[in-house]
PLY file of the C-alpha trace (Angstrom):
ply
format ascii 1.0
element vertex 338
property float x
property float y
property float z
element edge 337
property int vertex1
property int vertex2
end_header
-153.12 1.22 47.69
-155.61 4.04 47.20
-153.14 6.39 48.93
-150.07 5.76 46.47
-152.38 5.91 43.50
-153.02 9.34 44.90
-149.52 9.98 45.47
-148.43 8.78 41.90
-150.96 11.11 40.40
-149.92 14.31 41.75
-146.15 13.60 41.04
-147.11 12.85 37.03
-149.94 16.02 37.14
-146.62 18.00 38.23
-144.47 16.76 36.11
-147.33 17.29 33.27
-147.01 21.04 34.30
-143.55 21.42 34.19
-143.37 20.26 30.87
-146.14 22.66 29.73
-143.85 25.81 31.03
-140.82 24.39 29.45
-142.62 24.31 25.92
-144.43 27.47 26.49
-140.98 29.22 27.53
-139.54 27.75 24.33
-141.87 28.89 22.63
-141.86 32.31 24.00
-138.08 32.73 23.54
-138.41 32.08 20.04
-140.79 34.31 19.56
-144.14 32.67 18.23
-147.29 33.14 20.03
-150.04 30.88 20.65
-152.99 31.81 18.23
-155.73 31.74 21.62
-153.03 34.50 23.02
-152.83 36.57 19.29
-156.32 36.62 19.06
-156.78 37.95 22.90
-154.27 40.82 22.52
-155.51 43.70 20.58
-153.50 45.08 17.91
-152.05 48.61 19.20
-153.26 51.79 17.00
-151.82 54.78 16.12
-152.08 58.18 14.96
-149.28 58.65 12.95
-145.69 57.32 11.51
-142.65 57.64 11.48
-141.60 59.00 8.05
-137.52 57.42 8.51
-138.73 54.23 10.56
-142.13 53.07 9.22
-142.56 52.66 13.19
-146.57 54.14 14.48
-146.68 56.21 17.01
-148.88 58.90 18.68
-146.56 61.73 18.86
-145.90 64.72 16.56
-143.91 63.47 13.70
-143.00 66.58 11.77
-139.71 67.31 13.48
-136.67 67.90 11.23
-134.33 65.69 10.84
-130.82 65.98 12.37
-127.99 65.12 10.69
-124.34 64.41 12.53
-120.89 63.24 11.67
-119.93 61.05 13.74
-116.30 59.77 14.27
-115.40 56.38 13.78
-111.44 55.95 14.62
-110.72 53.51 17.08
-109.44 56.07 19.31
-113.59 57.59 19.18
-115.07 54.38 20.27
-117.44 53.56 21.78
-120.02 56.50 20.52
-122.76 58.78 22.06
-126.15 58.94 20.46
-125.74 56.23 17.54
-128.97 53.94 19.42
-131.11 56.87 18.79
-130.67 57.36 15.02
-133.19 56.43 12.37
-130.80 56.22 9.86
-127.09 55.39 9.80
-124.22 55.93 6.93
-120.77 54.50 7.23
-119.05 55.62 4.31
-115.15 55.46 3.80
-113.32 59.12 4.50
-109.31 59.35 4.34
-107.23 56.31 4.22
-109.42 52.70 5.24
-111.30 54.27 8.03
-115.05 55.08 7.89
-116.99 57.52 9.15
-120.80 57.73 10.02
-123.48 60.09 8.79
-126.22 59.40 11.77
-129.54 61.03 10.58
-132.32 61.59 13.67
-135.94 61.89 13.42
-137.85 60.04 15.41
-135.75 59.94 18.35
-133.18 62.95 19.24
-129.75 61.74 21.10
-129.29 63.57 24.15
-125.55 63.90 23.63
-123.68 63.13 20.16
-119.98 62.24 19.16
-117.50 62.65 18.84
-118.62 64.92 15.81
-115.84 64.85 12.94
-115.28 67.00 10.54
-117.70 66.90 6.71
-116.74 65.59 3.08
-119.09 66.66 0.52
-120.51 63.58 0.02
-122.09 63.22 3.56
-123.37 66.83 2.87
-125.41 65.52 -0.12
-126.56 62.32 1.75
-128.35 64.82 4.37
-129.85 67.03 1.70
-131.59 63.90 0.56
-133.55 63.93 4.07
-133.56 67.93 4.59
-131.68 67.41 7.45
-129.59 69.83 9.52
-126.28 69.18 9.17
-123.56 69.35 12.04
-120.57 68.67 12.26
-116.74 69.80 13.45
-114.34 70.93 10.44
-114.63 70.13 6.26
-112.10 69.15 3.50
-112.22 71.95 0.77
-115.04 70.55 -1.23
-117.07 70.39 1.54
-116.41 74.01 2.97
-117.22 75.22 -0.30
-121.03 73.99 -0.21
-121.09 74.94 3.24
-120.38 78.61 2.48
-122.89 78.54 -0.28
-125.62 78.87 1.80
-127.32 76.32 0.22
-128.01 73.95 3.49
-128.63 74.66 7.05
-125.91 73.52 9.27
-123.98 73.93 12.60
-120.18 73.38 12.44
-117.97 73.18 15.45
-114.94 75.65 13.63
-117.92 78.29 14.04
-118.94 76.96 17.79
-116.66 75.25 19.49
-116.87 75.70 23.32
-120.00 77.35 22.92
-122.50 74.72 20.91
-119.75 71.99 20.70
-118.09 70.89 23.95
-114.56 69.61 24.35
-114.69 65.89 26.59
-111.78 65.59 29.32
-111.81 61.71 28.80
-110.27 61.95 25.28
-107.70 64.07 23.07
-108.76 66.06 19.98
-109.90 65.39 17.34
-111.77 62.46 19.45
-113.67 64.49 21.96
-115.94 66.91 20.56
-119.66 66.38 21.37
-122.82 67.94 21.17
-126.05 68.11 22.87
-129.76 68.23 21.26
-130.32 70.96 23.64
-127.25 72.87 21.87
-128.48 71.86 18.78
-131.83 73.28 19.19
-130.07 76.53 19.98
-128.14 76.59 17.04
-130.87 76.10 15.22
-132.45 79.02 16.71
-129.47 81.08 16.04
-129.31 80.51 12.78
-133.18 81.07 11.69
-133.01 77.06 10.88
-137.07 75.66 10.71
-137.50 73.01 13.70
-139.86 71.36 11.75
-141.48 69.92 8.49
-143.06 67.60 6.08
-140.61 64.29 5.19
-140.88 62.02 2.26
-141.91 58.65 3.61
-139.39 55.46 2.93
-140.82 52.41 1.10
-141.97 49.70 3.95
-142.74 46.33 3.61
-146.30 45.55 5.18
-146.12 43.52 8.36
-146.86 40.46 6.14
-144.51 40.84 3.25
-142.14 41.14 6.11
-142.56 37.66 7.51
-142.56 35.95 3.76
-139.32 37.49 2.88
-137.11 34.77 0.76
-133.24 34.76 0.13
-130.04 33.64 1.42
-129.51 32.99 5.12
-127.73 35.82 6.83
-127.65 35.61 10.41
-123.90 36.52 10.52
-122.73 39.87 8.27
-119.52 40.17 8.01
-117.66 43.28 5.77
-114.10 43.15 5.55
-112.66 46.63 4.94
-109.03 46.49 3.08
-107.19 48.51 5.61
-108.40 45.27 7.82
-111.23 46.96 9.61
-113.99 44.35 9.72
-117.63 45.10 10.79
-120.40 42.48 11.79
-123.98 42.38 12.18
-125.69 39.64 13.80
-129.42 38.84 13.94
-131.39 37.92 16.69
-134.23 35.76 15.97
-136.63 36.72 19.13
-135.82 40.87 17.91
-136.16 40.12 14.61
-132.80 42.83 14.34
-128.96 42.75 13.73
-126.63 44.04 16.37
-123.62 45.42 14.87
-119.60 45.19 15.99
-116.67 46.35 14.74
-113.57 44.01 15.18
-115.50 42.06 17.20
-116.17 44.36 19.42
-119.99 45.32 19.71
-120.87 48.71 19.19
-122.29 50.00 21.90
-123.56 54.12 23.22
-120.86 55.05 25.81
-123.13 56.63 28.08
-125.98 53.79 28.59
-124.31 50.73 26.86
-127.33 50.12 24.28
-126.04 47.97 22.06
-126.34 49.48 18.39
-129.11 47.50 16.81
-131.00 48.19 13.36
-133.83 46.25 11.47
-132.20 46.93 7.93
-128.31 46.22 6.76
-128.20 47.74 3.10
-124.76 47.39 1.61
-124.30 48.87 -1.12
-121.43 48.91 -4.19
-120.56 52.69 -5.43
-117.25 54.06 -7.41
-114.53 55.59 -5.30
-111.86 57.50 -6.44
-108.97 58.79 -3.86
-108.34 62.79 -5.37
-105.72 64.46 -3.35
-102.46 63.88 -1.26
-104.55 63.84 1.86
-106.53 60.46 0.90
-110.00 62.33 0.40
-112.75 60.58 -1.90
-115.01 60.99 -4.54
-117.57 58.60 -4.24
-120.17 58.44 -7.03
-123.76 58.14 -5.28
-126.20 58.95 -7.89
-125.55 56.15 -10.66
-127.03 52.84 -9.11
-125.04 49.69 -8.82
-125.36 46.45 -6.75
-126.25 46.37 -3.38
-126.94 43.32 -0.53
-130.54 44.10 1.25
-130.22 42.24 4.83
-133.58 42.16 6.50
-135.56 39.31 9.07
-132.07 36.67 9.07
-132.24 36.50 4.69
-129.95 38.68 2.58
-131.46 39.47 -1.21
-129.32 40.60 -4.14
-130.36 43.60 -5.51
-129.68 47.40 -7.08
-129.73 50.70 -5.18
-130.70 54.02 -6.19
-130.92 58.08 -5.70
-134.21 58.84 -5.18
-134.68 62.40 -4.47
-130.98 62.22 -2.66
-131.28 58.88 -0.37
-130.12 55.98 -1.33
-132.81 53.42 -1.51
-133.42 49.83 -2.58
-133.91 49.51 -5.98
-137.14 47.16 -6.66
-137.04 46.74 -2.76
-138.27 48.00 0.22
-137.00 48.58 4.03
-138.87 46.61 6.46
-139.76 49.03 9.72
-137.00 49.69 12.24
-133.71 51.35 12.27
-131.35 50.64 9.02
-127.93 51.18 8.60
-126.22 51.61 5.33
-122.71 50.70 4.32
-121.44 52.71 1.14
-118.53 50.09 0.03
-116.18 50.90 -3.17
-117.02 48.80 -6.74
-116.75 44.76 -6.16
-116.74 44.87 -1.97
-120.06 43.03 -1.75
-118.56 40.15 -3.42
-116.44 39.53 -0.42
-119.72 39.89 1.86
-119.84 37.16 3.85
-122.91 35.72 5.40
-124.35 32.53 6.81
0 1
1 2
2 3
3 4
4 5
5 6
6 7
7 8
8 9
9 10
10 11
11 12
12 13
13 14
14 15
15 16
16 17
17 18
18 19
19 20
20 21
21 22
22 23
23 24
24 25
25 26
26 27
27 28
28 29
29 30
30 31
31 32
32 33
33 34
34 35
35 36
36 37
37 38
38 39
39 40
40 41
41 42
42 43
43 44
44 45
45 46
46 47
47 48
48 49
49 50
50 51
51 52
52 53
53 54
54 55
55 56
56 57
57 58
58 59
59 60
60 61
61 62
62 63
63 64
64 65
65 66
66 67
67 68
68 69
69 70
70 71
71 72
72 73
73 74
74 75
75 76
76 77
77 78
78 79
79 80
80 81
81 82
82 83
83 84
84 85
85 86
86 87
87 88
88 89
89 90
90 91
91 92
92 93
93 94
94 95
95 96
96 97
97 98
98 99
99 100
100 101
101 102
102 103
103 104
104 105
105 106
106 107
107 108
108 109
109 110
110 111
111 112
112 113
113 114
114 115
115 116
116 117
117 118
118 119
119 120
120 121
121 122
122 123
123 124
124 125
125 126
126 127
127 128
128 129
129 130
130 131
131 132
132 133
133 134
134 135
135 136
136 137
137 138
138 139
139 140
140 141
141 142
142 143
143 144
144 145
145 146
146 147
147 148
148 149
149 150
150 151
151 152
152 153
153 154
154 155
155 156
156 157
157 158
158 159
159 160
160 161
161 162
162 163
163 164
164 165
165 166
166 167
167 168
168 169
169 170
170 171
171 172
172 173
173 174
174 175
175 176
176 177
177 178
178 179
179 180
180 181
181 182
182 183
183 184
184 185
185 186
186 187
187 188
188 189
189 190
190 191
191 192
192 193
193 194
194 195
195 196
196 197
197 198
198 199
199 200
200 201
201 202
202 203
203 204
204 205
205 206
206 207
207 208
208 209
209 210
210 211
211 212
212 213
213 214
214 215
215 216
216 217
217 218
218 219
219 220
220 221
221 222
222 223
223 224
224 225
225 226
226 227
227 228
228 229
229 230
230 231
231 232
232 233
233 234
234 235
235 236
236 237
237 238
238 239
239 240
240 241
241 242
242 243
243 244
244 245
245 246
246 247
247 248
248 249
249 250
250 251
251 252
252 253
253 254
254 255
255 256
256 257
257 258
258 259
259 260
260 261
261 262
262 263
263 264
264 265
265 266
266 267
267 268
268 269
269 270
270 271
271 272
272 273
273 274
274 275
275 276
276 277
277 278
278 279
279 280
280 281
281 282
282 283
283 284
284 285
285 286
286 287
287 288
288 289
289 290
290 291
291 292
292 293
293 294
294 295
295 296
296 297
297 298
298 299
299 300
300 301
301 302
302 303
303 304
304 305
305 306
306 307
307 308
308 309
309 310
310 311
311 312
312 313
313 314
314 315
315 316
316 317
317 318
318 319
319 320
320 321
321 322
322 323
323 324
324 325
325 326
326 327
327 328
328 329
329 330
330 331
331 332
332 333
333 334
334 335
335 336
336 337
């Protein structure tokens, strides 16, 4: 009798166990952390920030930023270097296609592209950051302020096959790409400063971050007229929002990081087709509604130019990566999110 008492106790003490790891994993996958555990870990330290992320860290921070156009036609897909970039535009070039304004900081991609060609309207988004500004071709209005001299950039007319390289793997205008390494160089070449002081973005303190209040928004989804359609979806154990396009996830070509960002800002400006080709103005200094998507809840807010970047308007970015979607007048009524 003594010997199946024995028996029966091990089997429940096991079974006891098991239970305990299956709640602990649970817990674990969802991300909360037992308060003996929080208060045995130490909170990491650092010497410095991020000026584009809000992220610490203990390297240098003063590089300068980096600014690329990046291609976005189907036939350019899937990207080099978008996982690396602070900072993200996709604004609407010709017809119902976008293209991206990728601005770098923190971390520098070790290849870019394909690099496209500049509207004048990207060119003023990377003033707003000081940023060097690269990319391959210009519409009028954009060659214009390039020739000014007003802002440092690299263009792949100038360079091509010497900074810019020309991939085997697809057929102009989808395969020029640069390196950091060539971009260092053309900085170099053209007297460009490597490095120097950069505004700091508004962040939300860790706390503010995790009391954040608005409508779910776990699943983004922007419908573009031309039919485009591009999705973010949050995880809850990354606290970030993966983004696809068509349902397909965007991904870097060369190590298949999934594009991932802490901040979705949408927001509403004026666009006004001006020539034959399908080129846009797009007013970006004036304000207007905008969706802030942070942490799985959306809030309903305004945007606006502050010193050229377009910022939440009574808001603030929690830290991470964001990406910012420039839409014409009345798009974010069609946002949908659950």
């Amino acid at each position: 009798m003594k010997k199946w008492y024995v028996i029966l106790m091990s089997i429940m003490m096991v079974l006891t166990l098991s239970a305990c790891k299956d709640a602990r994993d649970k817990v674990l996958e969802e991300g909360k952390v037992d308060k003996a555990e929080a208060t045995d870990s130490k909170k990491e330290e650092f010497s410095s920030v991020y000026s584009l992320t809000g992220l610490g860290t203990n390297e240098e921070v003063d590089h300068r930023a980096v600014s690329v156009m990046v291609n976005n036609h189907p036939k350019a897909r899937p990207q080099s270097g978008l996982h690396k970039a602070d900072i993200v535009y996709e604004v609407l070039a010709e017809g119902e296609l976008t293209r991206f304004l990728a601005i770098f900081q923190s971390e520098m991609p070790e290849v870019v592209g394909p690099v496209r060609s500049a509207r004048d309207y990207y060119i003023e988004l990377s003033r707003g950051y000081n940023a060097l500004f690269v990319a391959h071709g210009f519409s009028p209005e954009a060659r214009e302020i390039l020739d000014s001299g007003t802002i440092d950039h690299l263009n792949g007319m100038d360079y091509d096959g010497v900074l810019f390289n020309r991939a085997d793997f697809r057929k102009a205008p989808h395969n020029s790409y640069i390196t950091y390494e060539n971009i260092e160089k053309g900085m170099e070449k053209i007297g460009a400063e490597q490095s120097g002081d950069l505004d700091m973005l508004s962040f939300l303190t860790s706390e503010s971050a995790k009391n954040l209040e608005g409508a779910p928004a776990k699943e983004v989804n922007i419908s573009y007229p031309g039919g485009e359609t591009v999705e973010f979806t949050y995880s809850t154990k990354k606290k970030t929002y993966a983004r696809s396009s068509n349902n397909e996830p965007t991904i870097d070509r060369e190590t298949e990081t999934p594009i991932t960002v802490s901040n979705v800002f949408i927001v509403e400006a004026a666009h006004r087709v001006i020539d034959d080709a399908g080129r846009r103005e797009i007013n970006l200094t004036s304000g207007g509604d905008a969706i802030l998507i942070q942490n799985g809840v959306a809030q309903n807010i305004s945007w606006k130019n502050e010193n050229g970047r377009i910022v939440p308007d009574g808001g603030a970015f929690v830290p991470g990566k964001t990406w910012i979607n420039i839409v014409p007048s009345g798009m974010t009524d069609s946002v949908k999110m659950q």
